[in-house]
C-alpha positions in Angstrom: -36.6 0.5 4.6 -36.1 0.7 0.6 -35.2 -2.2 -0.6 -32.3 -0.9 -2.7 -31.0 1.3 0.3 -31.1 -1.9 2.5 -28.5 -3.7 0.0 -26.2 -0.9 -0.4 -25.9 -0.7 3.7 -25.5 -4.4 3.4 -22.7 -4.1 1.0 -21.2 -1.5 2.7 -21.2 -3.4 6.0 -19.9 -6.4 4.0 -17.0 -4.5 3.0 -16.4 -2.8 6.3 -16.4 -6.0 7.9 -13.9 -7.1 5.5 -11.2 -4.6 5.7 -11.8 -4.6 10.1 -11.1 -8.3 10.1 -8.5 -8.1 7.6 -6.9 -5.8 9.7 -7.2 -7.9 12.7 -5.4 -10.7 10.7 -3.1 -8.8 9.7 -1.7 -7.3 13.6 -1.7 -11.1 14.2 -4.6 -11.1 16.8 -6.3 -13.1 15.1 -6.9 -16.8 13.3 -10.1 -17.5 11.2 -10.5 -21.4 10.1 -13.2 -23.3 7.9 -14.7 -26.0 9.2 -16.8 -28.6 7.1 -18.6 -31.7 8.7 -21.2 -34.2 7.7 -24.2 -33.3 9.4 -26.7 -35.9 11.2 -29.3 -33.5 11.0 -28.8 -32.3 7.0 -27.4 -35.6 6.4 -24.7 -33.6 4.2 -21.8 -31.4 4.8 -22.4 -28.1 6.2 -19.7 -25.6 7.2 -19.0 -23.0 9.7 -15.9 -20.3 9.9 -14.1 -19.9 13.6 -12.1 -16.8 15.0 -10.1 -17.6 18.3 -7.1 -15.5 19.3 -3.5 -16.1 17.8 -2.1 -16.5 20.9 -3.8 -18.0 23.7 -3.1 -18.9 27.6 -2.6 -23.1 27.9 -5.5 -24.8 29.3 -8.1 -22.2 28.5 -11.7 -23.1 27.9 -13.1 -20.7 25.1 -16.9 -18.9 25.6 -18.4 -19.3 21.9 -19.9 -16.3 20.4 -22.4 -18.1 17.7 -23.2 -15.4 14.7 -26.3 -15.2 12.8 -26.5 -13.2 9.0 -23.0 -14.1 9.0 -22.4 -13.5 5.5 -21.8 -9.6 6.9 -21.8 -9.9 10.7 -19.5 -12.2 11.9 -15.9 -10.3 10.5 -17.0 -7.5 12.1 -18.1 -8.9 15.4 -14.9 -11.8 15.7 -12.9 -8.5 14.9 -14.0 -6.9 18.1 -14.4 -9.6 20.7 -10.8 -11.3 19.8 -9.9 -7.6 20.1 -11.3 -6.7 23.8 -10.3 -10.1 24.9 -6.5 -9.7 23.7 -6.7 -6.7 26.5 -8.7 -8.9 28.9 -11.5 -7.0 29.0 -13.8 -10.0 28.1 -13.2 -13.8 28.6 -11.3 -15.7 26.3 -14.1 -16.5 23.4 -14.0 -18.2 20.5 -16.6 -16.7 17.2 -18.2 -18.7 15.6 -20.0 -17.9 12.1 -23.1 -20.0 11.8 -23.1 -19.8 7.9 -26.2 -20.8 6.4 -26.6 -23.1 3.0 -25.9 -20.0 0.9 -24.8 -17.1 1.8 -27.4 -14.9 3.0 -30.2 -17.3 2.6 -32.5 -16.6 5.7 -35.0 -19.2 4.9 -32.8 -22.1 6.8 -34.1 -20.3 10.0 -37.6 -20.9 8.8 -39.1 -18.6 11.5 -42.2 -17.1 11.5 -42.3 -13.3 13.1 -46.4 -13.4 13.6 -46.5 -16.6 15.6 -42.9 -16.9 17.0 -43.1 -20.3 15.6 -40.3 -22.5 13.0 -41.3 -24.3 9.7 -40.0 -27.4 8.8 -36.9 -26.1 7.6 -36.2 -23.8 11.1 -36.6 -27.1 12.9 -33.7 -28.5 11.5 -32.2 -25.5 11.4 -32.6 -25.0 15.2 -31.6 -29.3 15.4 -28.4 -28.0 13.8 -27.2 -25.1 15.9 -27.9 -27.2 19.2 -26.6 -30.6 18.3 -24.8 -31.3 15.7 -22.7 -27.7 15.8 -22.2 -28.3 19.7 -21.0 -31.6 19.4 -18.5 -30.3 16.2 -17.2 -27.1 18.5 -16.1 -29.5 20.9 -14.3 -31.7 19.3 -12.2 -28.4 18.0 -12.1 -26.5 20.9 -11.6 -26.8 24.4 -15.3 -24.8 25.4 -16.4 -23.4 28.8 -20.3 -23.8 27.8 -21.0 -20.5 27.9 -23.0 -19.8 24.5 -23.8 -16.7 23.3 -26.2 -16.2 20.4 -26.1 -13.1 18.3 -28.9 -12.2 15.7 -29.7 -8.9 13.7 -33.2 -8.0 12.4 -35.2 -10.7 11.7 -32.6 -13.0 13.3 -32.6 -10.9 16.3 -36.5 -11.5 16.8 -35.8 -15.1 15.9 -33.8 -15.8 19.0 -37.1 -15.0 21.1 -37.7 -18.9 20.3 -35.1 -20.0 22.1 -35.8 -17.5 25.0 -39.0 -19.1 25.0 -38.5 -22.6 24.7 -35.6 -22.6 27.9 -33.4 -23.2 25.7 -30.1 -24.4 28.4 -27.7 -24.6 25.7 -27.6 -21.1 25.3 -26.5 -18.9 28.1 -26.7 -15.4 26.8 -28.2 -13.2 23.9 -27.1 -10.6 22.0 -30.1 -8.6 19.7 -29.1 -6.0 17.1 -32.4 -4.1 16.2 -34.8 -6.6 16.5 -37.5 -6.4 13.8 -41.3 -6.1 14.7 -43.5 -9.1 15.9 -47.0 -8.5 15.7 -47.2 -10.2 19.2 -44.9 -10.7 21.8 -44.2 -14.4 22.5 -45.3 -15.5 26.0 -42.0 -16.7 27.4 -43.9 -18.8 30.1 -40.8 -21.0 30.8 -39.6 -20.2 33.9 -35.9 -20.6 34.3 -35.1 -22.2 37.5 -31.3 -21.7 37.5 -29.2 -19.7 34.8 -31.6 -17.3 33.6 -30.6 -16.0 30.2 -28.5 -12.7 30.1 -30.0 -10.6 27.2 -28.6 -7.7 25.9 -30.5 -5.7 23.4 -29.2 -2.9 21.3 -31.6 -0.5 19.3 -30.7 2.1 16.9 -31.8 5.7 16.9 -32.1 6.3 13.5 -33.8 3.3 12.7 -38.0 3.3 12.3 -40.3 3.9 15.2 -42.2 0.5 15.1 -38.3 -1.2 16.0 -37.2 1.0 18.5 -40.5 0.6 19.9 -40.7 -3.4 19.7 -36.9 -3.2 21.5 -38.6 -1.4 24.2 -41.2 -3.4 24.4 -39.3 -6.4 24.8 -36.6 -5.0 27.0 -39.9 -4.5 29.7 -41.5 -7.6 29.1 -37.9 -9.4 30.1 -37.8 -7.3 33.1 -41.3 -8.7 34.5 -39.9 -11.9 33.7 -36.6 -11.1 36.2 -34.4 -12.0 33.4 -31.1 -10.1 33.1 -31.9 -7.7 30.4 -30.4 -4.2 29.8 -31.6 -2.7 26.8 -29.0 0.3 24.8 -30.3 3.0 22.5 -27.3 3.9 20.5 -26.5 6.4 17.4 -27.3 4.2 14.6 -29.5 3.1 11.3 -30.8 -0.4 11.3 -27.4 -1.5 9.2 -24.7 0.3 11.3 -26.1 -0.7 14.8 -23.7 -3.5 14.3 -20.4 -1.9 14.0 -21.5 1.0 16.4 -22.8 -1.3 18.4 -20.4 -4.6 18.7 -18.3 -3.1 21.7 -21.3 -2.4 24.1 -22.5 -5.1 23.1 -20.1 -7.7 24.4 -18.7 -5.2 27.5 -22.6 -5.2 28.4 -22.8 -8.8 28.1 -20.0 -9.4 30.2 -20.6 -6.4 32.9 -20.3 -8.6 35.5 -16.8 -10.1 34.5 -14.1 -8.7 36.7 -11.4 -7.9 34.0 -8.1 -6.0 35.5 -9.8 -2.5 35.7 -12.5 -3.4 37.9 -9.6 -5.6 39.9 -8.1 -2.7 40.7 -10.7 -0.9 41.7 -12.2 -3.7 43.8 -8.6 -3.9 45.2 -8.7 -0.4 46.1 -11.3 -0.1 48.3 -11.4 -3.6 49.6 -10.6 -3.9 53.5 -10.0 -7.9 53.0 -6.6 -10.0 52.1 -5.1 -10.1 48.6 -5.9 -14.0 48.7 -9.4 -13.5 49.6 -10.5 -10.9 46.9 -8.8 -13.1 44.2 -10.6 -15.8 45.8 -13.9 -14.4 45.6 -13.6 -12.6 42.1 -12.2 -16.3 40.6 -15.3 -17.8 41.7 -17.7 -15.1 40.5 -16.2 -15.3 37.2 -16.8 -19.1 37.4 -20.4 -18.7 38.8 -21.4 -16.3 36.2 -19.4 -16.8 33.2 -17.7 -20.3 33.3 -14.5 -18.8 33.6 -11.6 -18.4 36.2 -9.2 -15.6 35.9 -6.3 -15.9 33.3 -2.9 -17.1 33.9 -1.4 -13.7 32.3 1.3 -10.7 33.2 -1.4 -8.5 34.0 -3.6 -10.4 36.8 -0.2 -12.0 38.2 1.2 -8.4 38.6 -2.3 -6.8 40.0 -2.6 -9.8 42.6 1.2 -10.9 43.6 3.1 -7.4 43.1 0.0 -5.3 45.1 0.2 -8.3 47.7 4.3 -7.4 47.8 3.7 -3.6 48.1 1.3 -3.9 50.5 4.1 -6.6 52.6 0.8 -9.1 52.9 3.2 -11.8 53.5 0.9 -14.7 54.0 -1.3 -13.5 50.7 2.1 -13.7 48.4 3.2 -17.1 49.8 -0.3 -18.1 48.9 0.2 -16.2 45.2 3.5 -17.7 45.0 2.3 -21.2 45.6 -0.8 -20.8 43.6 1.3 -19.7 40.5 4.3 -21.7 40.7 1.5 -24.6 39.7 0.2 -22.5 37.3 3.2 -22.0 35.2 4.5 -25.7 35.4 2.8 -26.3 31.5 5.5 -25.9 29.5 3.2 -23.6 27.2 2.6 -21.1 29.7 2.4 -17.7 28.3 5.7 -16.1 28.2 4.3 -12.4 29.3 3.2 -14.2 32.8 7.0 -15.8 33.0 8.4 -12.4 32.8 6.5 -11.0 35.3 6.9 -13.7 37.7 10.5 -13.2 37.3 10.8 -10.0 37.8 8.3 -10.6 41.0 10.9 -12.8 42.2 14.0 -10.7 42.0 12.2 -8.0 44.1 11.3 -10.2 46.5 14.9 -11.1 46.6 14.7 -14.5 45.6 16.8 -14.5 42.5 17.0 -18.6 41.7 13.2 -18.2 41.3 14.0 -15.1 39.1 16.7 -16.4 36.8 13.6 -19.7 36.6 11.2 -17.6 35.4 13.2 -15.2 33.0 14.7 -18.2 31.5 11.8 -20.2 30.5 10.7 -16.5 29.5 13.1 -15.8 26.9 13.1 -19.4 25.9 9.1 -19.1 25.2 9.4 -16.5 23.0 11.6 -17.7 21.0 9.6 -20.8 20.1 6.5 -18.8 19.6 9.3 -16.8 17.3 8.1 -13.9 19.2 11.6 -12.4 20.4 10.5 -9.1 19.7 8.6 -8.7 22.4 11.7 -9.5 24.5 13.4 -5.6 24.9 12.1 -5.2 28.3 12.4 -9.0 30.0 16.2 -9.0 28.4 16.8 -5.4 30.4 15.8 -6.9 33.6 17.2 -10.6 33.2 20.8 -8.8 32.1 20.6 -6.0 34.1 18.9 -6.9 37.7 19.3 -10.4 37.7 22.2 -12.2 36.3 24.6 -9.9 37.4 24.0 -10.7 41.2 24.1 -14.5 40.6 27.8 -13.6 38.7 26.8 -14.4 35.5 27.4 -11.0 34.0 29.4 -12.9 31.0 25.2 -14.6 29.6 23.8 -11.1 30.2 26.2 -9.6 28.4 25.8 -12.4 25.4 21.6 -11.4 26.1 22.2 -7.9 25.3 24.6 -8.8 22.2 21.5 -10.9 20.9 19.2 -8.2 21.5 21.1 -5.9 18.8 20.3 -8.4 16.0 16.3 -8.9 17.5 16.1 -4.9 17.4 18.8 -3.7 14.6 17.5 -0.2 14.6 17.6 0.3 18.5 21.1 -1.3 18.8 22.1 1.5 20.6 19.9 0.9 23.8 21.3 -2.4 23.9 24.8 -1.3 24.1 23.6 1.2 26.2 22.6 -1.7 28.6 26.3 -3.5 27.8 27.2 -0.1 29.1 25.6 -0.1 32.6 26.4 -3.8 33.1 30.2 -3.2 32.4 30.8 -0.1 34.7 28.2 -1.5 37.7 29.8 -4.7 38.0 33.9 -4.1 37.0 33.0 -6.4 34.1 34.6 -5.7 30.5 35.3 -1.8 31.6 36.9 -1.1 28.3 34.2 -3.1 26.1 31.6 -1.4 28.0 33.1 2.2 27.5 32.9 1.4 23.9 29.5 0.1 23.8 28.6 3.7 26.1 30.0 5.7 23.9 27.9 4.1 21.1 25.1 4.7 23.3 25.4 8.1 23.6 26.4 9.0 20.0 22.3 8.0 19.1 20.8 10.3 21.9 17.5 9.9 20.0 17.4 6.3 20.2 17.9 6.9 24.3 15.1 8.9 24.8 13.3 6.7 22.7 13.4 4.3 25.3 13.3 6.5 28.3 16.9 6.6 29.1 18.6 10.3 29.7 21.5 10.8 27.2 22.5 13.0 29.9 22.5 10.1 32.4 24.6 8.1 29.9 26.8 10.9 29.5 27.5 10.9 33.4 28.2 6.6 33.5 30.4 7.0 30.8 32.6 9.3 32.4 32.8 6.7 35.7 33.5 4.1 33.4 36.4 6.0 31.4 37.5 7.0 35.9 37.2 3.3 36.3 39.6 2.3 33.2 41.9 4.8 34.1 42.3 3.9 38.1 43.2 0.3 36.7 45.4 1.4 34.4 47.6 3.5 37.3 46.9 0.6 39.2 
């Protein structure tokens, strides 16, 4: 490729990387931290940059994503995986930008493409990376040690050393486009246990003599039984990155059962509840170093399809098994929610008004009370009411208004529906209904029929009017 044209991509990919991970910032998905250390092996400070979700589960170990050609790589690939794995699509992961002395300067890998071999300054280069970066990720991060190394180019081919050299640090690879090596190396080490996962993606657009070293490779790993899979995408040698990232990572972790291939495994399994979550938790921890999340989503496809299905001896089980789960006091607030509700349907609602309460409470320390619309609904409306404490879910929906000032009509709305099903406040709650359904907009908005509305507040007005002749 021209030399010129090379830099412009790389510019261009700088500055797309930017503006993605700006973005990502900016939706509060994700935190990015600079790290500086002394290093044993430079015997001066180094420094590396970290992405890790803004909010994460308590107790969880991170997978480390470790980014070559950082300088316009890692934004762009921290951007996506905190992304996929905010929608549990991939195990929680931590990204990691291996930056090098100076931005861009490729000669601390010291690696030689004709002989697969490292020069003085790739061997502490490679020192780095496997000791003294290890031993500094661990003292910030709780880790799972499962590595994943991602190159591009010339860094891409590079990481054929550590394939060859059994490198057990490293679990997995990711290679963007590898460039050319006049000969493959001979990857003689035979891997007893863990053999590396290797994913490989190539470009279409890029030349011949790399799509054709990608293949190459991709065979040679399959004669060695590694687990390779090898993607062809639409792509120049620059933008195999971007188009890339996403099969990248899913293809890395193909074999992680995130909650759509739950449910499908759910589906057509003939075997308990308890025993599929079972089995998936410990193929997750065979494969990845991961058990399944504590979240809303994996609670509701285990417990509440457990409920449905009236498997009585798998939700005791669930039951049990969460209760301990959500002891920490940091437990995400989502998975409280959900556990409450899970409770009121199974009718046991000093469980339910447990779970709601810590719910609430969570998000308001994590100053996250706008995410509370639905879990205030359910606490005011489906809980409280039938342990007679209509008088703090009415105060819940009051405090909802000044959380969500431009839907304060839903909220009364729910004041509304409280009121006139309980005989509690009749005339406040005709008020608060007839607030309601002066902002039909706002109603549909949130799923409610104003016609529906219309109908409850002509009981309630019945209601008032029976007590009155009364």
């Amino acid at each position: 490729m021209n030399k010129t044209v090379y830099a412009m991509k790389k510019t261009l990919l700088y500055i797309l990387s930017s503006l993605i991970c700006n973005t990502a910032i900016s939706q509060n998905i994700m935190n990015v931290e600079q790290h500086s250390f002394k290093s044993t092996t430079y015997k001066e400070k180094r420094s590396f940059r970290i992405a890790v979700p803004a909010s994460a589960y308590p107790n969880v170990k991170y997978n480390i994503l470790l980014v070559l050609d950082a300088d316009y790589a890692f934004d762009l690939i921290a951007s996506t995986a905190i992304y996929l794995q905010t929608f549990e699509y991939i195990p929680p992961t931590a990204v990691v930008a291996i930056d090098y002395s100076t931005p861009g300067n490729r000669n601390d890998v010291g690696y030689d493409l004709s002989n697969n071999s490292l020069d003085s300054s790739g061997e502490l280069f490679y020192n780095y990376i496997n000791t003294d970066l290890e031993r500094e990720l661990n003292k910030i991060l709780p880790t799972s040690g499962f590595y994943t190394l991602v190159g591009h180019s010339y860094t891409a081919s590079y990481l054929n050393y550590y394939i060859d050299a059994g490198n057990v640090y490293i679990k997995s690879y990711i290679l963007f486009s590898p460039e050319e090596m006049e000969q493959l190396p001979r990857f003689e080490n035979n891997y007893k246990t863990n053999v590396p996962s290797i994913r490989i993606i190539t470009a279409m657009d890029d030349t011949d003599a790399r799509k054709s070293f990608g293949q190459n490779l991709y065979k040679t790993f399959q004669e060695k039984h590694y687990d390779v899979k090898l993607k062809n995408i639409k792509a120049d040698h620059m933008s195999v990155i971007p188009a890339g990232i996403m099969d990248a990572l899913t293809g890395l972790y193909d074999e992680y059962y995130n909650i759509d291939s739950i449910y499908n495994i759910i589906e057509h399994a003939d075997t308990s509840l308890w025993e599929i979550f079972l089995n998936i938790n410990e193929s997750n921890k065979y494969r990845y170093n991961q058990e399944l999340p504590i979240s809303g989503s994996y609670i509701s496809a285990f417990l509440w399809t457990a409920i449905q299905r009236d498997e009585k001896e798998s939700v005791n089980k669930f039951r049990i098994y969460y209760d301990n789960a959500l002891m920490n006091e940091e437990s995400d607030p989502n998975a409280l929610g959900v556990m409450g509700d899970l409770m009121n349907k199974l009718g046991l609602l000093e469980e339910a008004d447990y779970y709601l309460n810590r719910c609430l409470a969570r998000y308001k320390k994590l100053k996250q009370e706008h995410e509370t619309l639905y879990w205030r609904r359910v606490y005011a409306l489906n809980v409280l009411p039938k342990l007679g404490q209509c008088k703090k879910a009415w105060k819940l929906l009051e405090e909802g208004k000044k959380i969500y000032p431009d839907d304060k009509a839903i909220f009364s709305y729910y004041q509304g529906v409280l009121s006139i099903e309980n005989n509690y406040l009749i005339k406040q709650g005709i008020e608060q209904m007839k607030f309601a359904v002066s902002n039909p907009v706002i109603l549909k908005n949130n799923f409610v029929d104003p016609e529906k509305a219309e109908e409850l507040l002509k009981k309630g007005i019945s209601m008032l009017k029976d007590l009155k002749e009364n």
